[in-house]
TIKOLKOL-688900 format. One line per 3 residues: number of its first residue (from 1); their letters; for each residue x, y, z of N, C-alpha, C. Coordinates in steps of 0.2 Angstrom, whole numbers. Each point is the difference from the previous one (the first is absolute). Layout:
<sefis>
NUM> A> X Y Z X Y Z X Y Z | ...;
</sefis>
This chain:
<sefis>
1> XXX> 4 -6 0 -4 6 0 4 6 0 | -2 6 -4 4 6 -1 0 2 6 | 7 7 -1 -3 4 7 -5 5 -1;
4> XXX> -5 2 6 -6 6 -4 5 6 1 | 0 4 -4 3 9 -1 -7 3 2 | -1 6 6 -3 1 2 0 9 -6;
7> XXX> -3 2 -5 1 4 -5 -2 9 3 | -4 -3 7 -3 9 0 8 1 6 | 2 -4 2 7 3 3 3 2 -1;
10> XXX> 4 -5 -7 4 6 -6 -4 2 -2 | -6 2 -3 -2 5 -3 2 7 6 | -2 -1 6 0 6 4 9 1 1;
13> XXX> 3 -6 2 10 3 -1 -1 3 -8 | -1 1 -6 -1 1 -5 -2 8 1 | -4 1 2 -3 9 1 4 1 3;
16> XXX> 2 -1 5 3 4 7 5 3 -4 | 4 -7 -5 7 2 -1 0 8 -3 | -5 -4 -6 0 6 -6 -3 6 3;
19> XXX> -6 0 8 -1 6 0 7 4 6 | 4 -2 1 6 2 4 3 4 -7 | 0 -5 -4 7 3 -7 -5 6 -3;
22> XXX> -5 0 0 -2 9 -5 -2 3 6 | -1 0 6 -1 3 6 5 1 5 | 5 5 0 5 -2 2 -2 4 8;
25> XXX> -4 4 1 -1 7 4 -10 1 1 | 3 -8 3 -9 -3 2 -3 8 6 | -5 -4 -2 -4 10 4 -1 -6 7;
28> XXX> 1 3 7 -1 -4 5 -9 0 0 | -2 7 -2 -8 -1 2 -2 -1 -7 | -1 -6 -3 -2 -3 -5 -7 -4 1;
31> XXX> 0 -3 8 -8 -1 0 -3 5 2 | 1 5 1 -6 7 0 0 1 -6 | 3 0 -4 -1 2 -5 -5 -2 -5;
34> XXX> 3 -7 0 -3 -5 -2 -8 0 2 | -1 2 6 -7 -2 4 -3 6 -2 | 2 6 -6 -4 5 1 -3 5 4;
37> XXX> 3 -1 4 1 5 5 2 6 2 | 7 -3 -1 5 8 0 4 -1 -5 | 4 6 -3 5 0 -6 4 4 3;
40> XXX> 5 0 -6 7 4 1 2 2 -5 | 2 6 -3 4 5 -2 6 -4 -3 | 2 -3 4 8 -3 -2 -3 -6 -4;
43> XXX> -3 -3 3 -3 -9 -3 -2 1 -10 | 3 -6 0 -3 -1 -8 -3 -8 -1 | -6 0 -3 -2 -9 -1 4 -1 -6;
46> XXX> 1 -7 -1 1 -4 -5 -5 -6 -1 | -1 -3 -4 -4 -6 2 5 -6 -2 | 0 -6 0 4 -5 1 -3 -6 -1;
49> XXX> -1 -4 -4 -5 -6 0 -11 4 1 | 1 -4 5 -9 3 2 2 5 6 | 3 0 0 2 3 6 3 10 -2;
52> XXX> -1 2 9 1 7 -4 7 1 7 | 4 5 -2 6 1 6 0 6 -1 | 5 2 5 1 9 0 8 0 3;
55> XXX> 3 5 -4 5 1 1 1 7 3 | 8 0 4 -1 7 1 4 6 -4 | 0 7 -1 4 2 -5 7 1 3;
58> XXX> -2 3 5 8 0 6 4 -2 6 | 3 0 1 5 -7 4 -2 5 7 | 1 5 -2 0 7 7 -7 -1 4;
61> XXX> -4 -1 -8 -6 0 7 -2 -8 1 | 1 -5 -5 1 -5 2 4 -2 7 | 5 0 1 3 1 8 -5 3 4;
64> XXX> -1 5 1 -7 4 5 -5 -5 1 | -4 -1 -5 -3 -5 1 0 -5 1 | 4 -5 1 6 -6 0 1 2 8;
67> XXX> 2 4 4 1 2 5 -7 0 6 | -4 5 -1 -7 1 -1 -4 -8 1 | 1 0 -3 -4 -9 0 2 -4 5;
70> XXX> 9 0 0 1 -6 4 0 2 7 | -3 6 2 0 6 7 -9 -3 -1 | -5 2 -4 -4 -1 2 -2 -8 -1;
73> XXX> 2 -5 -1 -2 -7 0 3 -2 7 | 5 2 3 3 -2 7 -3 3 5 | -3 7 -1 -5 0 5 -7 -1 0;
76> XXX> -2 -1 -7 -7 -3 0 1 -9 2 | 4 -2 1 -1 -10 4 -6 0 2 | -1 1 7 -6 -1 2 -5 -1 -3;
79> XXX> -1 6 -3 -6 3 -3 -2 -8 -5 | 4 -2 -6 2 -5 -3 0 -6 2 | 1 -1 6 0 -4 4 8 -5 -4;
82> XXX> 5 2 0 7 -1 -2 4 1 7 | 4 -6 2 5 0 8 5 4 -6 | 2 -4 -5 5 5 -3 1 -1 -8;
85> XXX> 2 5 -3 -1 1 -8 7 -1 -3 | 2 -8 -2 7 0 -2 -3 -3 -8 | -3 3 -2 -1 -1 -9 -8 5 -2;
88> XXX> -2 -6 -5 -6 3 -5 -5 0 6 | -6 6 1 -7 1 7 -3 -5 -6 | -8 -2 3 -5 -2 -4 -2 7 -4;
91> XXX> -4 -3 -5 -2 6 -5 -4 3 5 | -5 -1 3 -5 3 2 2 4 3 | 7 0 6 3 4 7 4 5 -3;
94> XXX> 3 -4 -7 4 7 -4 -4 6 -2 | -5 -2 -3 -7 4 -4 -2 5 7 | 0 -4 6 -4 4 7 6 5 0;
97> XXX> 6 -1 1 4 5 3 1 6 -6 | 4 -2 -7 1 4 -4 -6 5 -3 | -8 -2 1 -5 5 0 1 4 6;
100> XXX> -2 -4 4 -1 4 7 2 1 2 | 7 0 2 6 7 -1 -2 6 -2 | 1 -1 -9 1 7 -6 -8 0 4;
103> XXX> -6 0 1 -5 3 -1 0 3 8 | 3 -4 5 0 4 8 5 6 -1 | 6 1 -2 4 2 -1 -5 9 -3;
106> XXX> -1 -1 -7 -5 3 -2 -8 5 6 | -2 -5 2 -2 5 6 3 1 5 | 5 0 3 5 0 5 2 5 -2;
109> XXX> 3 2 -6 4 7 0 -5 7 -3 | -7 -1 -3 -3 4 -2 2 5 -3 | 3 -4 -5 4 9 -2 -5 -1 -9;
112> XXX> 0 7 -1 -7 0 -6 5 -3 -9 | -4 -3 -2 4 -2 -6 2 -8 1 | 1 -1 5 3 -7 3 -5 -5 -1;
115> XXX> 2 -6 -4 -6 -5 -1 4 -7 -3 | -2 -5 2 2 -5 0 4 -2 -8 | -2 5 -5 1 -2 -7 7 1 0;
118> XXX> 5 3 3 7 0 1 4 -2 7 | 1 -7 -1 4 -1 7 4 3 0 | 6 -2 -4 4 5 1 0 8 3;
121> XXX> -4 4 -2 -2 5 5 -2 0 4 | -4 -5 3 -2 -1 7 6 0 4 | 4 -7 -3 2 -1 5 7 6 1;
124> XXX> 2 4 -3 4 4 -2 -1 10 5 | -7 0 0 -5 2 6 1 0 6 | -1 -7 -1 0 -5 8 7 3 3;
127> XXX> 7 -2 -4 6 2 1 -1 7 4 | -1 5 -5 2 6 -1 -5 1 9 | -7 -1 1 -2 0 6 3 -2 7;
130> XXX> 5 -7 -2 -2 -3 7 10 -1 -1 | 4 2 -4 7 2 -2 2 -5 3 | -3 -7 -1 6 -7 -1 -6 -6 1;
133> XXX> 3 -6 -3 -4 -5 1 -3 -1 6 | 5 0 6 -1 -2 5 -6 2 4 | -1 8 -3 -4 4 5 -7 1 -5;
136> XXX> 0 -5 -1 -8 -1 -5 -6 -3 3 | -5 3 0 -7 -2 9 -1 -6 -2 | 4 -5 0 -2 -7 0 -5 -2 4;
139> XXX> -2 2 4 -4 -2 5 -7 1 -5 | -1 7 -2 -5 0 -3 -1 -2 -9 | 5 -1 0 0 -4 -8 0 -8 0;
142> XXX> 1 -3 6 -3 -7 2 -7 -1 0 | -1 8 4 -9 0 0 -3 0 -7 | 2 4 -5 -2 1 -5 0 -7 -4;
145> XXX> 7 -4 0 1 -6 -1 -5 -6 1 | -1 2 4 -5 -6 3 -8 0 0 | -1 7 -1 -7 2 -2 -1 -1 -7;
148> XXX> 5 -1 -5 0 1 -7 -4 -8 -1 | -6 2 -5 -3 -7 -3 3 -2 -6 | 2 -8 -2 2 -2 -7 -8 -2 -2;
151> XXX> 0 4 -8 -6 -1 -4 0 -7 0 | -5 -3 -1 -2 -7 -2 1 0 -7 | 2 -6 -2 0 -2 -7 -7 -2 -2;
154> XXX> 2 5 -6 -7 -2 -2 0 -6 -4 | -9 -3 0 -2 -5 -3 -3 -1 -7 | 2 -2 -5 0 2 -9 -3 -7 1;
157> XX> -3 -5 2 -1 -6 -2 -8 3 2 | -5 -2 -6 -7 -1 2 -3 -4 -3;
</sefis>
């Protein structure tokens, strides 16, 4: 008897590789983006298979937010219910944090103009307010986090 090749495997090593090689300056908040939610200024889509990605245009703000992320995904644990974050969150806890963040963040600083359609200048905002990572109201951006609802998928089957 042969061996079975399990094909959606490779096929998924297959994206991953190709989408690393045209994607070299992956956008960190790709599922807000993805989710329709929030946008960015810096971010650009590609699509790839059936699939759609977002890339980032700059490495400067890529870092920030790269930073930014891995500040807010280590004080969001609990919330997530994560002892600790040493790889990929579930889709769902990345989606919860990366909207509800950028959209607490956004009522958190009320400044006029300011909306979720440019992370980047949220989160750049946020900087310019709270003058370093460290001293970002996490306490209230937890709460924002954790109040945030993921949309339900919708159902096309009738």
């Amino acid at each position: 008897m042969g061996k079975i090749i399990n094909t959606h495997n490779m096929d998924e090593i297959e994206y991953h590789s190709t989408y690393k090689d045209i994607n070299p300056t992956r956008c960190v908040f790709e599922k807000a983006i993805n989710s329709r939610v929030c946008n960015c200024a810096q971010s650009s889509r590609f699509n790839l298979a059936d699939r759609e990605g977002v890339s980032c245009k700059s490495n400067a703000a890529q870092q920030l937010c790269v930073t930014i992320l891995v500040s807010l995904r280590e004080n969001a644990r609990f919330v997530i219910q994560q002892k600790s974050i040493d790889g990929q969150l579930p889709h769902n806890a990345e989606i919860k944090i990366q909207n509800g963040a950028v959209k607490g963040l956004v009522k958190i600083l009320q400044i006029d103009g300011l909306n979720e359609q440019d992370i980047y200048a949220v989160l750049n905002a946020a900087l310019e307010s709270y003058k370093s990572i460290d001293n970002l109201p996490y306490s209230k951006l937890i709460q924002e986090i954790s109040a945030y609802k993921i949309r339900r998928a919708r159902n096309n089957k009738k």
